[in-house]
C-alpha positions as CSV (number, residue, x, y, z in Angstrom):
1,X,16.9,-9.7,-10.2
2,X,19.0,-6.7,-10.2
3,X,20.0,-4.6,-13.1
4,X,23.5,-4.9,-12.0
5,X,22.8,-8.7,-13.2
6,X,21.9,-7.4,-16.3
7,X,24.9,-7.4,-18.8
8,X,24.6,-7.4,-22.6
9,X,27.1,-6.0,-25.6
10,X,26.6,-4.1,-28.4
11,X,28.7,-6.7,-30.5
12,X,26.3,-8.1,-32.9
13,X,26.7,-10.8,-34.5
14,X,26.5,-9.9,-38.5
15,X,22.6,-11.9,-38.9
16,X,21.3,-9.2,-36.3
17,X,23.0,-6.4,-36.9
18,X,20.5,-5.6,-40.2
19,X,17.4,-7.2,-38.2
20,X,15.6,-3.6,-37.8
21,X,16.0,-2.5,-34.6
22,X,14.2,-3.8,-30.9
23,X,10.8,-4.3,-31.4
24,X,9.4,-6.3,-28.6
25,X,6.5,-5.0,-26.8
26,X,6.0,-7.2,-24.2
27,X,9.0,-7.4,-22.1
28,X,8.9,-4.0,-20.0
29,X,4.8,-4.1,-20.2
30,X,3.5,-3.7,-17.0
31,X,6.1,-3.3,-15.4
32,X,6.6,0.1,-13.4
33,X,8.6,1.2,-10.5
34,X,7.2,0.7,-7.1
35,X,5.1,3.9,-6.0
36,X,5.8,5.8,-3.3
37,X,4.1,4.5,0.3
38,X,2.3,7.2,2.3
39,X,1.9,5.6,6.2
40,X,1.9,7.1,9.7
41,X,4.1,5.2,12.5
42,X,3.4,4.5,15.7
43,X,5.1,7.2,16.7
44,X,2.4,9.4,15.2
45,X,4.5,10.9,11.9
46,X,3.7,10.7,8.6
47,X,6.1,9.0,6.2
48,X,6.4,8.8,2.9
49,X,9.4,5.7,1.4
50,X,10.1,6.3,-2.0
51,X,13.2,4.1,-4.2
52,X,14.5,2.8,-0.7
53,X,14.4,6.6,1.4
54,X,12.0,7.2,4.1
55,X,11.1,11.1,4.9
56,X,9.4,12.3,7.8
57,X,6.7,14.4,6.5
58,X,7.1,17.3,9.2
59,X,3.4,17.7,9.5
60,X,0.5,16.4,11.4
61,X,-1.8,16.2,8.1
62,X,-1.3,15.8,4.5
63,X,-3.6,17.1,1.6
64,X,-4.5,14.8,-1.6
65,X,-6.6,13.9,-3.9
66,X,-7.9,10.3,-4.1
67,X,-7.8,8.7,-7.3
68,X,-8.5,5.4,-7.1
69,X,-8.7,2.1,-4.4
70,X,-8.8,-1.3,-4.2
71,X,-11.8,-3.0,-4.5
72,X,-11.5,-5.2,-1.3
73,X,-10.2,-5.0,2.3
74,X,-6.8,-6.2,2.5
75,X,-5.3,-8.2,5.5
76,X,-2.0,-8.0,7.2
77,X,-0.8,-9.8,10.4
78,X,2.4,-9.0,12.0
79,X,3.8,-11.6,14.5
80,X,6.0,-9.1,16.5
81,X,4.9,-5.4,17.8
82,X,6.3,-2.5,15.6
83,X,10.0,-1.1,16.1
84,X,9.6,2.4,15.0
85,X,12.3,3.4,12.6
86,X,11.5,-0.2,10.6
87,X,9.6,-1.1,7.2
88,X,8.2,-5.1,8.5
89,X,6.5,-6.9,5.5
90,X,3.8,-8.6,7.3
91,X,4.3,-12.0,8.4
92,X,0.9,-13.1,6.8
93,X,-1.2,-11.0,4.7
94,X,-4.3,-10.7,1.8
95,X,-4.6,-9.0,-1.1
96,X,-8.2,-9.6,-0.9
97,X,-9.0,-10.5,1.9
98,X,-10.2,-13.7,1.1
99,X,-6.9,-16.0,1.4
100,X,-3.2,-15.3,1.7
101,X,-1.2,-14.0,-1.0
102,X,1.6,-16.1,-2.8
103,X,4.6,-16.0,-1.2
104,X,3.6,-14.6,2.6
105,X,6.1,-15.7,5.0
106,X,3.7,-17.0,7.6
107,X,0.0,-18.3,6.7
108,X,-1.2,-18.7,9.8
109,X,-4.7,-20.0,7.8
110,X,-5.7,-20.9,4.3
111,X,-9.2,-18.9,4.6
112,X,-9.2,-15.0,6.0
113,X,-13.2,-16.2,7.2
114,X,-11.5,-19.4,8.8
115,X,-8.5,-17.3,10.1
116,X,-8.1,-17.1,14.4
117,X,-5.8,-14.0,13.5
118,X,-9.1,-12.3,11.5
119,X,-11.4,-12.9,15.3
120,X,-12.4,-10.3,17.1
121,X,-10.8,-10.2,20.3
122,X,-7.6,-11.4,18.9
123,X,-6.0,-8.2,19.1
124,X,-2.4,-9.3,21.3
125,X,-2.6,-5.3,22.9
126,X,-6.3,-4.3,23.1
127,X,-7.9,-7.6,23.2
128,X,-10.9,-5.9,21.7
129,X,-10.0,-5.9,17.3
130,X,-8.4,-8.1,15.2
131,X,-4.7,-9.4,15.5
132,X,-5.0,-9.1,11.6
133,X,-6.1,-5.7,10.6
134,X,-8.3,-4.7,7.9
135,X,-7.2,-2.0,5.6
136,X,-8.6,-0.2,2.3
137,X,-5.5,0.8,-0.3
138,X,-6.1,4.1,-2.0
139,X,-3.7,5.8,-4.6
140,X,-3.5,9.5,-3.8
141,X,-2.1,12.3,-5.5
142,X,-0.4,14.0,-2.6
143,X,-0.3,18.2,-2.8
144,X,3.5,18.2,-2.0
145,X,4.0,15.5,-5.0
146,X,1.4,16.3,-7.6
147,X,4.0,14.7,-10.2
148,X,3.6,11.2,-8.7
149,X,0.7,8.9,-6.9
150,X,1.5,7.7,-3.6
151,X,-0.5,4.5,-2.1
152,X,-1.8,4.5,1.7
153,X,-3.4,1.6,3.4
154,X,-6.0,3.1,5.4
155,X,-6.3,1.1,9.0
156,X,-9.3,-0.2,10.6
157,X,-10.4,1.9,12.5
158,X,-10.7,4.9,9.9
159,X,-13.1,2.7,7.3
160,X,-16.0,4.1,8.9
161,X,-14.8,7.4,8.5
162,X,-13.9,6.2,4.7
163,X,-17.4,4.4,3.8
164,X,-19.1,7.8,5.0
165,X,-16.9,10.2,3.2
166,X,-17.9,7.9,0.0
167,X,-21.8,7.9,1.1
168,X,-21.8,12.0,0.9
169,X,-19.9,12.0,-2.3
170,X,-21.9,9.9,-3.8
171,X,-25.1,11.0,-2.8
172,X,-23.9,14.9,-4.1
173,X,-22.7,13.3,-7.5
174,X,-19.2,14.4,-6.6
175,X,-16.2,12.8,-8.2
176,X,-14.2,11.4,-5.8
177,X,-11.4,12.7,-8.0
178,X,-12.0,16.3,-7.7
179,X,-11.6,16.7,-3.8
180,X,-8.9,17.9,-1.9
181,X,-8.9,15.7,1.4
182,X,-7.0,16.3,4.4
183,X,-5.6,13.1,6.3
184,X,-4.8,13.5,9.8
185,X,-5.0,11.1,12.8
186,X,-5.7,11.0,16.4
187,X,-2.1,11.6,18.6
188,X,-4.1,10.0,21.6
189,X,-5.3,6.4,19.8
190,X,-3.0,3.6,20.0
């Protein structure tokens, strides 16, 4: 629903006019604007979309602070090969890894485990990874945007990377909250 759909009037009828004022609490709760998505194409540029705009970030890293992730590998299977310059939903994808989330355009299985997509070797380029890639959301507070958190679906082939980072933090006792990371990626990995 858009809020153009939204109409109301400020012509009360005489009952409400003395009823004291809005007091519901539960109609807007939970409900927040959609956070800006941090993301890298495939044509190796980082990208942040925010309220329906896409800038090029006009570096090849970003600085943040992580504040939080999901507690699961997510899923997401595209059908067709990217088309830099586009924003694809996934044609199938997880939430949690476990099954496919309501309303997914194409469940290609009712299980992740079960899934031909989630094989090895399924991958339709490499024929080596998955056809449906694993990825780890995190919520960072980005350096260039301290005023708002960002999320960024870290791909497969950085969990490693992401499981080790969060192995010497927590074997230092250091918040994960109070470092400064760099993200970069790899120009030569497809």
């Amino acid at each position: 629903m858009s809020q153009e759909m939204i109409t109301y009037s400020n012509n009360l009828p005489d009952f409400l006019k003395d009823a004291g004022g809005y007091r519901d609490e539960g109609l807007g709760a939970g409900i927040t604007p959609k956070a800006p998505k941090l993301a890298v194409t495939t044509a190796k540029q980082w990208t942040i979309t925010d309220n329906g705009q896409t800038l090029i970030l006009p570096t090849p890293t970003v600085k943040g602070v992580i504040i939080a992730s999901s507690q699961t590998l997510t899923k997401a299977w595209y059908e067709k090969a990217y088309v830099p310059g586009t924003n694809a939903a996934p044609d199938c994808f997880s939430n949690d890894g476990k099954v496919p989330a309501p309303g997914v355009a194409k469940p290609q299985c009712g299980n992740c485990a079960m899934c031909p997509k989630n094989a090895f070797g399924s991958h339709p380029v490499t024929g080596r990874g998955k056809a449906c890639g694993d990825r780890k959301m995190v919520v960072v507070a980005l350096e260039t945007m301290p005023d708002k958190l960002a999320t960024f679906n870290i791909p497969t082939m950085s969990l490693n990377g992401l499981r080790d980072i969060d192995g010497k933090l927590r074997s230092a006792n250091i918040p994960l909250q109070s470092v400064m990371m760099e993200f970069s990626f790899d120009p030569g990995v497809v």
